[in-house]
Backbone as CSV, one residue per row, in Angstrom:
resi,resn,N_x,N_y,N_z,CA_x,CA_y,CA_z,C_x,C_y,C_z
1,UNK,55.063,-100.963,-23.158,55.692,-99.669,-22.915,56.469,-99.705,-21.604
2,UNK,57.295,-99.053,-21.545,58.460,-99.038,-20.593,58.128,-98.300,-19.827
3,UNK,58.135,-98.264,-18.518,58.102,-97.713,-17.425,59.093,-96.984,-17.009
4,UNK,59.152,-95.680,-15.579,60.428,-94.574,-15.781,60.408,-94.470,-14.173
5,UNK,61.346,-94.881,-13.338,61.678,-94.174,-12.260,62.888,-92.802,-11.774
6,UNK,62.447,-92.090,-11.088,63.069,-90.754,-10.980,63.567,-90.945,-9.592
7,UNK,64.950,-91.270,-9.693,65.985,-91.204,-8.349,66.889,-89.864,-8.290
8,UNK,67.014,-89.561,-6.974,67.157,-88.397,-6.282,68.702,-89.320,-5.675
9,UNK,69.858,-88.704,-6.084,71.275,-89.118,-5.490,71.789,-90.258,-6.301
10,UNK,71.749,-90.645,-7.766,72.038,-91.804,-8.411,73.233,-92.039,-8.267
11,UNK,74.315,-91.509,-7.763,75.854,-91.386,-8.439,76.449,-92.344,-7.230
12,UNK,76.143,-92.718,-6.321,77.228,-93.090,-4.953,75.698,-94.246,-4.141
13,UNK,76.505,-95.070,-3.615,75.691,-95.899,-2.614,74.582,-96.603,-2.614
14,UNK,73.099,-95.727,-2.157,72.270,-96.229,-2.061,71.655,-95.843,-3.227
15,UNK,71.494,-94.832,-4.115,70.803,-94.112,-4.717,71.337,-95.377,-6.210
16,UNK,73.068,-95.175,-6.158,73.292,-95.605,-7.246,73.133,-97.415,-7.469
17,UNK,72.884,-97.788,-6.240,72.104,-99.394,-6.363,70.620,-99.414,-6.960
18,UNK,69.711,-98.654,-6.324,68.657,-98.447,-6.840,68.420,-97.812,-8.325
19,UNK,69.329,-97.111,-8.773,69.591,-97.060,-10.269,69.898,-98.232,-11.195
20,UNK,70.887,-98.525,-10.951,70.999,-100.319,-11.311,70.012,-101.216,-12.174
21,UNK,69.443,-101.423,-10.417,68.974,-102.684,-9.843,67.048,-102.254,-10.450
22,UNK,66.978,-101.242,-10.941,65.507,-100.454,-11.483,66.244,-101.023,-12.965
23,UNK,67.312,-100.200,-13.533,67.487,-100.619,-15.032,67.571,-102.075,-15.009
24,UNK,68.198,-103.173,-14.055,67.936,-104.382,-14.476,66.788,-104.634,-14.747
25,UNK,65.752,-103.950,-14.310,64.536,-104.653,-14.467,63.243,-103.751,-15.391
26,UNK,64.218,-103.496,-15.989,63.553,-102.529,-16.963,63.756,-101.058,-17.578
27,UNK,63.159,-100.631,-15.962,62.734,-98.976,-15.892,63.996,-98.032,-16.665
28,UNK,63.584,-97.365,-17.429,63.988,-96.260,-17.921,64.280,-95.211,-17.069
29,UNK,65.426,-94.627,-16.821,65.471,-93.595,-15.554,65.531,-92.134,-15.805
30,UNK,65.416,-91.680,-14.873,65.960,-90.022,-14.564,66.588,-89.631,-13.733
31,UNK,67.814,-89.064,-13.559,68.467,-89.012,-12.784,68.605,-87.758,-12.134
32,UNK,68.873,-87.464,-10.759,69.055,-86.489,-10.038,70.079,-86.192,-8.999
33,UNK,71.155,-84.899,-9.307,72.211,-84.906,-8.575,72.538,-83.557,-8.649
34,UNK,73.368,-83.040,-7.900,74.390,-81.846,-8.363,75.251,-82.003,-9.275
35,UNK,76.017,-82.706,-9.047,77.301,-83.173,-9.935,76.797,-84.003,-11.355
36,UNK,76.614,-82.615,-12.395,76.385,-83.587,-13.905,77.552,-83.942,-14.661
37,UNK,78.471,-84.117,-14.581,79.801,-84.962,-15.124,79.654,-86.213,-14.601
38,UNK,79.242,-86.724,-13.184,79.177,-87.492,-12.541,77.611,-88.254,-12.795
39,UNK,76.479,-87.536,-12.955,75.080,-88.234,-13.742,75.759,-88.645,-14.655
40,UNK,76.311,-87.604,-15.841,76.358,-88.196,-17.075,77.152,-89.681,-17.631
41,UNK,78.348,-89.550,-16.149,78.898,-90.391,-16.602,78.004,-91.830,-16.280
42,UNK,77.431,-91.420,-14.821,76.402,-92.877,-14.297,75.086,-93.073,-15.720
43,UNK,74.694,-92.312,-16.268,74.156,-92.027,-17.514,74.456,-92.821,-18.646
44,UNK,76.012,-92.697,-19.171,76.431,-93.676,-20.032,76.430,-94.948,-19.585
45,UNK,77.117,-95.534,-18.411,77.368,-96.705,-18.022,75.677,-97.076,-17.378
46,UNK,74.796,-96.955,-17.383,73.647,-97.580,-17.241,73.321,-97.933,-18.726
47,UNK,72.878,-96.888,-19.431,72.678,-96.867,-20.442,73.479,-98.290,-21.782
48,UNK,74.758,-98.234,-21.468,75.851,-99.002,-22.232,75.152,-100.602,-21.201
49,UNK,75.171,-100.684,-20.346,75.078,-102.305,-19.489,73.855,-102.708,-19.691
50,UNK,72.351,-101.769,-19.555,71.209,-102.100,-20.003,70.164,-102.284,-20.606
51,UNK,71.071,-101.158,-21.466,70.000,-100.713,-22.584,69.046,-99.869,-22.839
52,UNK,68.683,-99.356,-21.397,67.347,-98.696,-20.910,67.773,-97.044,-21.376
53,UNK,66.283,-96.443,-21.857,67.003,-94.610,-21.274,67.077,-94.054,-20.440
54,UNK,67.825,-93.302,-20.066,68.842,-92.483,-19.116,68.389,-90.741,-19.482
55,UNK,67.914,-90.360,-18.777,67.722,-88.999,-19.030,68.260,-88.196,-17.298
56,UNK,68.954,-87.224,-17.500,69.865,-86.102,-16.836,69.054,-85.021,-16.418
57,UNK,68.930,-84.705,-15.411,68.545,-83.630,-14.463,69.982,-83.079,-13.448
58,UNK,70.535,-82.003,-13.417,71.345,-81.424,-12.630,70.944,-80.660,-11.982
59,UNK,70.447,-80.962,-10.158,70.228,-80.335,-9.539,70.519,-80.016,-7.920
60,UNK,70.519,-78.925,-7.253,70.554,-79.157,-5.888,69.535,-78.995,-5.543
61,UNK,68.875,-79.876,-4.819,67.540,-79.850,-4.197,67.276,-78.992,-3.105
62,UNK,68.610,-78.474,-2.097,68.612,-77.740,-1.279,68.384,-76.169,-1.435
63,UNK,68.282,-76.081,-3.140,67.990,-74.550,-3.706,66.593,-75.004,-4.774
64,UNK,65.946,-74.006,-4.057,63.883,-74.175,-4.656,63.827,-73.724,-5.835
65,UNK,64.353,-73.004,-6.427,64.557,-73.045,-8.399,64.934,-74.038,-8.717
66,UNK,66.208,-74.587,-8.198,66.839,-76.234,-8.930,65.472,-77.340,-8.826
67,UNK,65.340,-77.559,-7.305,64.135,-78.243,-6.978,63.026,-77.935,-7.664
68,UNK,62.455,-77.039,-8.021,61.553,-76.932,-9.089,61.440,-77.626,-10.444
69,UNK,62.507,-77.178,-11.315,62.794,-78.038,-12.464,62.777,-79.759,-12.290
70,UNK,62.820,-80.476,-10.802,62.298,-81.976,-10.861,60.734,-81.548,-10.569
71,UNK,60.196,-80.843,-9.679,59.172,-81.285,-9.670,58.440,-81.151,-10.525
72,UNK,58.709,-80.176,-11.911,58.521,-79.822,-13.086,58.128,-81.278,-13.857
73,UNK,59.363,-81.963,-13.449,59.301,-83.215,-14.495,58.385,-84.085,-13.849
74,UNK,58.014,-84.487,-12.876,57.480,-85.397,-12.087,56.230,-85.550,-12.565
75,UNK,55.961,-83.853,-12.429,54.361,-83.697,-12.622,53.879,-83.585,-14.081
76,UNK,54.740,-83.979,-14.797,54.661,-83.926,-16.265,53.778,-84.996,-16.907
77,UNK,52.249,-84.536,-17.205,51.597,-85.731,-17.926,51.980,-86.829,-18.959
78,UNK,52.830,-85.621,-20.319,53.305,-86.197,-20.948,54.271,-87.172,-20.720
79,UNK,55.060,-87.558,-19.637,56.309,-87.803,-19.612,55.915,-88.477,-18.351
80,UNK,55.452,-89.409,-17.888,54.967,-90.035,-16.839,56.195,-90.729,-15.913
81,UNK,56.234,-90.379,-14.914,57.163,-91.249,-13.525,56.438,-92.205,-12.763
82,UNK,56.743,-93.703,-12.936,55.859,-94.126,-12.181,56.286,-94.839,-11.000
83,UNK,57.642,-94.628,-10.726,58.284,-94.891,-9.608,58.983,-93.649,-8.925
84,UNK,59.035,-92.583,-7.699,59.893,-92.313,-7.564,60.749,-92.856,-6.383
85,UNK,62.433,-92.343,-6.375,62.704,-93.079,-5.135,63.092,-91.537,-4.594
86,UNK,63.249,-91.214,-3.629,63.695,-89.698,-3.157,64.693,-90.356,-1.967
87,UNK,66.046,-90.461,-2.401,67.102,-90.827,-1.914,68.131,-89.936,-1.338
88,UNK,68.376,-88.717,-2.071,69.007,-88.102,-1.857,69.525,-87.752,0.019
89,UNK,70.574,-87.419,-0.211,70.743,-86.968,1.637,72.042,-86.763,1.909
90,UNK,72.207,-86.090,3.121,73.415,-86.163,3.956,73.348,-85.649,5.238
91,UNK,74.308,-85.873,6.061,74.390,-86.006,7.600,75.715,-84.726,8.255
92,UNK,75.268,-84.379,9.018,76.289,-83.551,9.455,76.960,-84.177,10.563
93,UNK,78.055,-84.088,10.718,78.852,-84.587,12.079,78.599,-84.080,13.126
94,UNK,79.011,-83.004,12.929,78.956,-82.125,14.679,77.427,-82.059,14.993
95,UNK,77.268,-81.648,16.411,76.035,-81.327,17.286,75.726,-80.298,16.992
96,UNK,74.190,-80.308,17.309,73.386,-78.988,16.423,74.022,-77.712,16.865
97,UNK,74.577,-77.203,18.131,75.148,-75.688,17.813,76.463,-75.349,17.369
98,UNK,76.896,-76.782,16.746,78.328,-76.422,16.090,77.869,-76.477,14.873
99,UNK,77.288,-76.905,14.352,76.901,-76.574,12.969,76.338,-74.695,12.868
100,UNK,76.194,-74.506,11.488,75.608,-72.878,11.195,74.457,-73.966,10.847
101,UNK,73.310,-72.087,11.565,71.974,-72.520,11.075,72.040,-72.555,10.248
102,UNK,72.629,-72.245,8.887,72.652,-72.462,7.009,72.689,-73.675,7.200
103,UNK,73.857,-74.452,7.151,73.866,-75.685,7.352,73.365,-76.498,7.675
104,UNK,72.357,-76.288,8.840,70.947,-77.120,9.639,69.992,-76.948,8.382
105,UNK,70.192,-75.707,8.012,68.679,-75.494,7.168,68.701,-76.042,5.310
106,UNK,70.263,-76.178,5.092,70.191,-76.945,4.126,69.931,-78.531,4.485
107,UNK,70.337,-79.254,5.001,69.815,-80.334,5.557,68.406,-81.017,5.636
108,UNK,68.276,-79.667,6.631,66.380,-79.737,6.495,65.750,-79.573,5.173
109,UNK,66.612,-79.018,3.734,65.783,-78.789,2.638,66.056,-80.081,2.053
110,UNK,66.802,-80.604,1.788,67.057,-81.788,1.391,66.427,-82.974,1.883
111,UNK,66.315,-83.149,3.263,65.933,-84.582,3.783,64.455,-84.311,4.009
112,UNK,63.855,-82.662,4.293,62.458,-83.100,4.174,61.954,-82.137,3.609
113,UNK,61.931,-81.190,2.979,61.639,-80.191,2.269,61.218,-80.539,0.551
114,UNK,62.472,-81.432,0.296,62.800,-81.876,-1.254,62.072,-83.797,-1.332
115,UNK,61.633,-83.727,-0.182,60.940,-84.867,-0.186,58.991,-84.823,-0.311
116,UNK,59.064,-83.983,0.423,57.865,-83.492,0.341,57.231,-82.634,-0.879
117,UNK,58.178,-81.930,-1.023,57.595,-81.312,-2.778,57.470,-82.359,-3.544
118,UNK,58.809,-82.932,-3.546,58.804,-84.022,-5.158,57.638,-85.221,-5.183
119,UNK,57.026,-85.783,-3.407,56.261,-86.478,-2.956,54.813,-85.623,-3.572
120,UNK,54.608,-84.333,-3.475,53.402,-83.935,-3.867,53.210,-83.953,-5.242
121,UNK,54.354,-83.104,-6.001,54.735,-83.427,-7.611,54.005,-85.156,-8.157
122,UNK,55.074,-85.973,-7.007,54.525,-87.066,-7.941,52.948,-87.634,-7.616
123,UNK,52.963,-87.801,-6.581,51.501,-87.999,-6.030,50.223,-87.616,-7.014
124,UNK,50.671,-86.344,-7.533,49.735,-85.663,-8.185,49.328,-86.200,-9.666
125,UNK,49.969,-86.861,-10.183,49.880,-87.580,-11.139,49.921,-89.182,-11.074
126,UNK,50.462,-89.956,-10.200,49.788,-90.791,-10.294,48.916,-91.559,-9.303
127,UNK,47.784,-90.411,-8.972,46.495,-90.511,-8.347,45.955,-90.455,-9.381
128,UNK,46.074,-89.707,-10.562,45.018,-89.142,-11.158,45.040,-90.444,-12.242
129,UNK,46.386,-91.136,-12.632,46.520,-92.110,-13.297,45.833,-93.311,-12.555
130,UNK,45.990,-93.499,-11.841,45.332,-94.537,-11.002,46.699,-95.838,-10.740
131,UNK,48.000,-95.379,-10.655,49.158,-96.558,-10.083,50.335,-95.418,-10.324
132,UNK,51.316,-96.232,-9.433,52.601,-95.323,-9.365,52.683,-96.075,-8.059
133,UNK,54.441,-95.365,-7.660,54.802,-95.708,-6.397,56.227,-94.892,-6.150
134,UNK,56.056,-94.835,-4.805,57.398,-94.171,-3.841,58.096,-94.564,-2.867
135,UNK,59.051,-94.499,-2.898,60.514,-95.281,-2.117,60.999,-93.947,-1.437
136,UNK,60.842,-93.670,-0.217,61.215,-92.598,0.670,62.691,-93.313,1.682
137,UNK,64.105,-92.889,1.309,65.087,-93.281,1.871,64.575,-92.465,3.535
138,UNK,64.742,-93.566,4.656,64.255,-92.588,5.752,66.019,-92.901,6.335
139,UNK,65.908,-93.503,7.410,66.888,-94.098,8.640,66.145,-94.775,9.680
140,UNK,67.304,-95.717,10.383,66.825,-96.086,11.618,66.917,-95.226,13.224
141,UNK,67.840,-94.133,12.494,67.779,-92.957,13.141,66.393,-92.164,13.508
142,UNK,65.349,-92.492,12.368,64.134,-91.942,12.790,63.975,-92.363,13.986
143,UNK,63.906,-93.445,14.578,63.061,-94.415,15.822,64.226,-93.886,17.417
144,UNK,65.531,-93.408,16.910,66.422,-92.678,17.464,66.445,-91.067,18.256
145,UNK,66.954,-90.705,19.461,67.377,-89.062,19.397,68.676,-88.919,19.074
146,UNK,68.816,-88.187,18.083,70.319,-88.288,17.173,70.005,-86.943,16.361
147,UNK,69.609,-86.083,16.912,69.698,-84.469,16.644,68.674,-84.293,15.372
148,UNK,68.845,-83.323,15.084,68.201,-82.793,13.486,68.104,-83.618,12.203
149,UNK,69.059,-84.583,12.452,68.726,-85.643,11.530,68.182,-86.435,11.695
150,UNK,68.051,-87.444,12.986,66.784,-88.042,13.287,65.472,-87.265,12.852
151,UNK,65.834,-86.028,13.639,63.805,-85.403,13.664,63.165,-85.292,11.856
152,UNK,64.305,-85.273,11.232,63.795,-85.151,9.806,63.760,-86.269,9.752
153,UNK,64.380,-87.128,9.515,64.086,-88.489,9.501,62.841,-89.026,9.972
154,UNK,62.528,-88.544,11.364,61.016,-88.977,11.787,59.946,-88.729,10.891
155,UNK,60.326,-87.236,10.036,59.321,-86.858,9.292,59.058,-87.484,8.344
156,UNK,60.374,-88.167,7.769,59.894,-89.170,6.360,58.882,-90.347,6.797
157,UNK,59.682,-90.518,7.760,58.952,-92.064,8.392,57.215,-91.319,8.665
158,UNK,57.091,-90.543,9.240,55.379,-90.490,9.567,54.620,-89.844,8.449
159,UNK,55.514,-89.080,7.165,54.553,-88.838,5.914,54.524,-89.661,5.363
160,UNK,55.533,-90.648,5.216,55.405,-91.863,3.829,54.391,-92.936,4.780
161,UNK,54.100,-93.340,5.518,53.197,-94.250,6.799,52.064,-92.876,6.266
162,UNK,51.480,-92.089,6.101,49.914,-91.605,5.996,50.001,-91.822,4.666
163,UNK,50.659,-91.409,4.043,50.759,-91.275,2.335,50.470,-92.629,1.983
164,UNK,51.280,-93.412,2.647,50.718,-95.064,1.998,49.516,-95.293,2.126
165,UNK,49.295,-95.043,3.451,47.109,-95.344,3.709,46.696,-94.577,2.769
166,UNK,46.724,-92.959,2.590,46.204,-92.428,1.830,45.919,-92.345,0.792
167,UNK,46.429,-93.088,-0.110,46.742,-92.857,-1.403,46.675,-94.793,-1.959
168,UNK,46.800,-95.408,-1.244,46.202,-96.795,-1.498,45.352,-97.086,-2.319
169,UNK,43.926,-96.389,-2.074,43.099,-96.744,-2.949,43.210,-96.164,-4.164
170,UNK,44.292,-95.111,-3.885,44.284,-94.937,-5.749,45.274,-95.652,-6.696
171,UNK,45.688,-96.288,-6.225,46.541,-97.058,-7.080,48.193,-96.752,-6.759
172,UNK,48.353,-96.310,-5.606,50.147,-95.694,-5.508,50.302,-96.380,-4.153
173,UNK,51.628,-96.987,-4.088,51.863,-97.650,-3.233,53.366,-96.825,-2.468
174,UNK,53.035,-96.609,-1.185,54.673,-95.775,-0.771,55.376,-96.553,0.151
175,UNK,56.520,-96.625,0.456,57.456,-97.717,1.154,58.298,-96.772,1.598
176,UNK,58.766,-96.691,2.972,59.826,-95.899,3.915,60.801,-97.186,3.704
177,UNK,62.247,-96.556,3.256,62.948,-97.345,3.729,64.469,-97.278,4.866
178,UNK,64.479,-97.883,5.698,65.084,-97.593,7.389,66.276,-98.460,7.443
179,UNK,67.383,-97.926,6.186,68.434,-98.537,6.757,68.803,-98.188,8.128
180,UNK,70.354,-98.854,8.133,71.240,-98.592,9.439,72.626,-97.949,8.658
181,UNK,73.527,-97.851,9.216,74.918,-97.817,9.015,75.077,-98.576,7.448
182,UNK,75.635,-98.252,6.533,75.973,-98.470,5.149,76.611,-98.197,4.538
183,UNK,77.685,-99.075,3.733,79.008,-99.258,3.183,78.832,-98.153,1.685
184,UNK,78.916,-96.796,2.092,78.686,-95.904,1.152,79.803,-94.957,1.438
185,UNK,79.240,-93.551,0.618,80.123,-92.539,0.647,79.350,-91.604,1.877
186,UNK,78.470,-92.083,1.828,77.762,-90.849,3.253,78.383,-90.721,4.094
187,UNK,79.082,-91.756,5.041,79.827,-91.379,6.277,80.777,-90.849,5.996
188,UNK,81.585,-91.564,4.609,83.225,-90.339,3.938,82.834,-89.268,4.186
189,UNK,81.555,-88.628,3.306,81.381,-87.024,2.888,81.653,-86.851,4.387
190,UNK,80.932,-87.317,5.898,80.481,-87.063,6.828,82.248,-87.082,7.605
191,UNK,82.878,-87.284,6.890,84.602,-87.715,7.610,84.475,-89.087,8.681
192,UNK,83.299,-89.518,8.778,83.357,-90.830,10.128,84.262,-92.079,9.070
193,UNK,84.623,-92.605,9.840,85.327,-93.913,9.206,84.263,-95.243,10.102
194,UNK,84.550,-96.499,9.703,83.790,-97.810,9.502,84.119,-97.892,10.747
195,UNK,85.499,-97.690,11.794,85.425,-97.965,12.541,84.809,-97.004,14.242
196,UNK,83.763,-96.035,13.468,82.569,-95.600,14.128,81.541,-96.504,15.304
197,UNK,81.315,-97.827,14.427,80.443,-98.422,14.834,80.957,-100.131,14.637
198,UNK,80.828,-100.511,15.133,80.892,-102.080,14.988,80.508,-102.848,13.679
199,UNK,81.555,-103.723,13.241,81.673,-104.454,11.868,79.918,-105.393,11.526
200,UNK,79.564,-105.316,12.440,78.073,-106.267,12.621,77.037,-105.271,12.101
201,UNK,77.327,-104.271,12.150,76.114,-102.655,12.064,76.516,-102.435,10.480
202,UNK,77.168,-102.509,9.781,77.743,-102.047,9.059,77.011,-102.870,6.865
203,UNK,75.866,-102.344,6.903,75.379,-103.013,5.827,75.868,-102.428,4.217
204,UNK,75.525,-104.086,3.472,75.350,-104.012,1.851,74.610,-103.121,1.134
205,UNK,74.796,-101.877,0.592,73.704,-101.359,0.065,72.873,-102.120,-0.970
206,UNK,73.703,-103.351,-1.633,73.096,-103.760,-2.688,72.083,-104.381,-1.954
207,UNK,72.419,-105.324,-1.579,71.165,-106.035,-0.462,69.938,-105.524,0.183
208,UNK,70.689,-104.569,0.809,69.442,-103.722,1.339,68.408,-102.956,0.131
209,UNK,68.851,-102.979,-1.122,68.322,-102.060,-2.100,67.306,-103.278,-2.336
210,UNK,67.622,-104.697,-2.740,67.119,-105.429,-3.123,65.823,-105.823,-2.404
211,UNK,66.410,-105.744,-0.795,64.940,-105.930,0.142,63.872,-105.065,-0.123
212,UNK,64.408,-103.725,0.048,63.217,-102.917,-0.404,62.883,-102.840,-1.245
213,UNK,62.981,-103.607,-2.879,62.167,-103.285,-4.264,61.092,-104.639,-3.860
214,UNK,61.865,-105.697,-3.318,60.720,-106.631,-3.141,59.459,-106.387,-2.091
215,UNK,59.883,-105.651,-1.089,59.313,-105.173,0.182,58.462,-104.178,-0.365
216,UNK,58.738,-103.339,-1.397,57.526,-102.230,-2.259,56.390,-102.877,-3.198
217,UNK,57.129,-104.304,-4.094,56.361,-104.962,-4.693,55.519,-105.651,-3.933
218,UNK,55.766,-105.882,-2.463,54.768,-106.448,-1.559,53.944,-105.773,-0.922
219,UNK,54.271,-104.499,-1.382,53.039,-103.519,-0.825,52.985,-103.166,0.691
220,UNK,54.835,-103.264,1.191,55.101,-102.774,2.702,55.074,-101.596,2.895
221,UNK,55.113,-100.962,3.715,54.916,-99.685,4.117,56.159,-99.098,4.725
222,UNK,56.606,-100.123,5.600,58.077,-99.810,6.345,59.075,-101.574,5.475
223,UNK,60.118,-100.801,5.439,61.531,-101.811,4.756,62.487,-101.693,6.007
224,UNK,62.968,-102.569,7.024,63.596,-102.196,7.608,64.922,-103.193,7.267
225,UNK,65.931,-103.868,6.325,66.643,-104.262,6.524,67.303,-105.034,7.410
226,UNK,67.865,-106.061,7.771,68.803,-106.786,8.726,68.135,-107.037,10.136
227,UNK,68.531,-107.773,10.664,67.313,-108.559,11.772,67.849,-107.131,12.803
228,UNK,69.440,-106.742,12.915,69.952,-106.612,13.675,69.147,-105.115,13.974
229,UNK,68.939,-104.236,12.566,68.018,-103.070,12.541,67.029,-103.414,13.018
230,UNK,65.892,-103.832,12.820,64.435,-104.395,13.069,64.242,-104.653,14.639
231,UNK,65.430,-105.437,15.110,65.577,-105.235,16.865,65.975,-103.686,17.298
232,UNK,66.499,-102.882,16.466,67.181,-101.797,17.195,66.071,-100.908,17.065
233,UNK,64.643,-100.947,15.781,64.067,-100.111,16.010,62.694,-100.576,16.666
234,UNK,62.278,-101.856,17.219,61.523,-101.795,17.972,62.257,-101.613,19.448
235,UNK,63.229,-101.670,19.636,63.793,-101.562,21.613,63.417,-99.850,21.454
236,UNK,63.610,-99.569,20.652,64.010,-97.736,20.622,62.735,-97.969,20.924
237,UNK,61.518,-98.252,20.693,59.939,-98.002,21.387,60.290,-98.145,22.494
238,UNK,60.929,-98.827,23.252,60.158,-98.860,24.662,61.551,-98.319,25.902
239,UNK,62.845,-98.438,25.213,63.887,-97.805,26.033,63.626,-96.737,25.656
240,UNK,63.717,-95.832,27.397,63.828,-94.649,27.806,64.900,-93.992,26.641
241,UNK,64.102,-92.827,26.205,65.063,-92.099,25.551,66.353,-91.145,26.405
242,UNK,66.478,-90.884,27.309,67.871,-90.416,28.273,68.614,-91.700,27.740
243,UNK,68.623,-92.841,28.068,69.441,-93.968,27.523,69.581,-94.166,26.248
244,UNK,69.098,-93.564,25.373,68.706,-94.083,24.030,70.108,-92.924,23.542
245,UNK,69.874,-91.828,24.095,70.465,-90.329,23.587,72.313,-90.533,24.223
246,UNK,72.447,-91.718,25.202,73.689,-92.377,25.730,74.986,-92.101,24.336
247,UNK,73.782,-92.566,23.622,74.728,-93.582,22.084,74.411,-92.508,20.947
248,UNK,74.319,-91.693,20.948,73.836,-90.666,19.877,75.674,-90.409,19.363
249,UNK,76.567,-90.615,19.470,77.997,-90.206,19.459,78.090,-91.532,18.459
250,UNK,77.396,-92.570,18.734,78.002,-94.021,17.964,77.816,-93.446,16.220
251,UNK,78.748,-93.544,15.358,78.556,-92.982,13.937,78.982,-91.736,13.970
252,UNK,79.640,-91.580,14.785,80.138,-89.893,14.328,81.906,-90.015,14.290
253,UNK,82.046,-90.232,14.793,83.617,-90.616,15.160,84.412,-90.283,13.979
């Protein structure tokens, strides 16, 4: 019997590698987005290349009725998820008082609000099954001060780190994963261009997708990608954050 993972942002980047790179290897998906012309079409073309089923969810996670109807499905006995990845996201450019608090607060529903429900949704079923697993898209921004998106970011990083201990012995395994800078549409939506940050910072989503399915099958807890990340988020331990907050401008540009 075929197995089913439920990704959150399939259509663009990171979300839509991990769609893929799950149907190469089996999993039957579900997909999650706003834009259903754009599922449906990522829908057919999975479907047509792998063979696997493709089932459609249209939602904004940043509105708690839409968000409901996934966690609806998650927690669905009949209809079992035994991977989720909760990918979804986006970044605001400007500094927190140029943004509207709407705007802060959709943010915040999305990067930790819609992580945390769908995290309890699924949790809840496969504890009781006894296996499952979760792929929490964080940043290396967590380990960063880089405004409202770091601090949510921190939050993925320190629930998916208890959730993994916690939930270990029942059979569910959870993995944070901490890119850097990535050759997606996030920085477009965000208006920054590539030349934000230096050509060296600048990662494969496919690659990086690939580290972390092996890095989950190994039962890691943190995925941090590229040597060059992995140095940037242990210095962030021990450099003074006044210096750290220097570079908070790098990626916005």
């Amino acid at each position: 019997m075929s197995q089913t993972a439920l990704v959150t942002g399939p259509t663009a980047g990171i979300g839509r590698s991990f769609a893929h790179q799950l149907a190469e290897q089996g999993y039957d998906l579900v997909l999650v987005a706003r834009d259903r012309a754009r599922l449906e079409a990522e829908a057919d073309e999975l479907h047509a290349t792998y063979g696997v089923s493709v089932e459609v969810l249209a939602a904004d996670l940043a509105d708690r009725a839409e968000l409901a109807t996934v966690e609806a499905r998650l927690a669905d006995p009949e209809r079992p998820v035994h991977l989720l990845v909760n990918n979804a996201g986006f970044g605001l450019k400007k500094r927190f008082l140029d943004n509207t608090v709407d705007q802060e607060q959709a943010m915040l529903e999305v990067l930790v609000t819609a992580v945390m429900r769908l995290s309890h949704a699924a949790l809840g079923q496969m504890s009781e099954r006894g296996s499952g697993g979760i792929i929490n898209v964080s940043s290396v921004a967590a380990f960063l001060p880089r405004g409202t998106y770091s601090a949510a970011k921190a939050y993925v990083n320190s629930f998916s780190e208890w959730a993994a201990h916690e939930y270990a012995d029942r059979g569910v395994t959870v993995t944070c994963l901490c890119p850097g800078f990535t050759k997606t549409e996030f920085h477009e939506r965000m208006e920054v261009g590539r030349g934000s940050a230096p050509d060296f910072m600048w990662l494969d989503a496919d690659e990086l997708v690939r580290t972390a399915l092996k890095d989950h099958a190994k039962g890691k807890v943190f995925s941090i990608p590229s040597p060059q990340y992995k140095t940037i988020a242990a210095a962030a331990r021990i450099i003074p954050t006044g210096v750290l907050q220097k570079f908070q401008s790098l990626g916005r540009k």
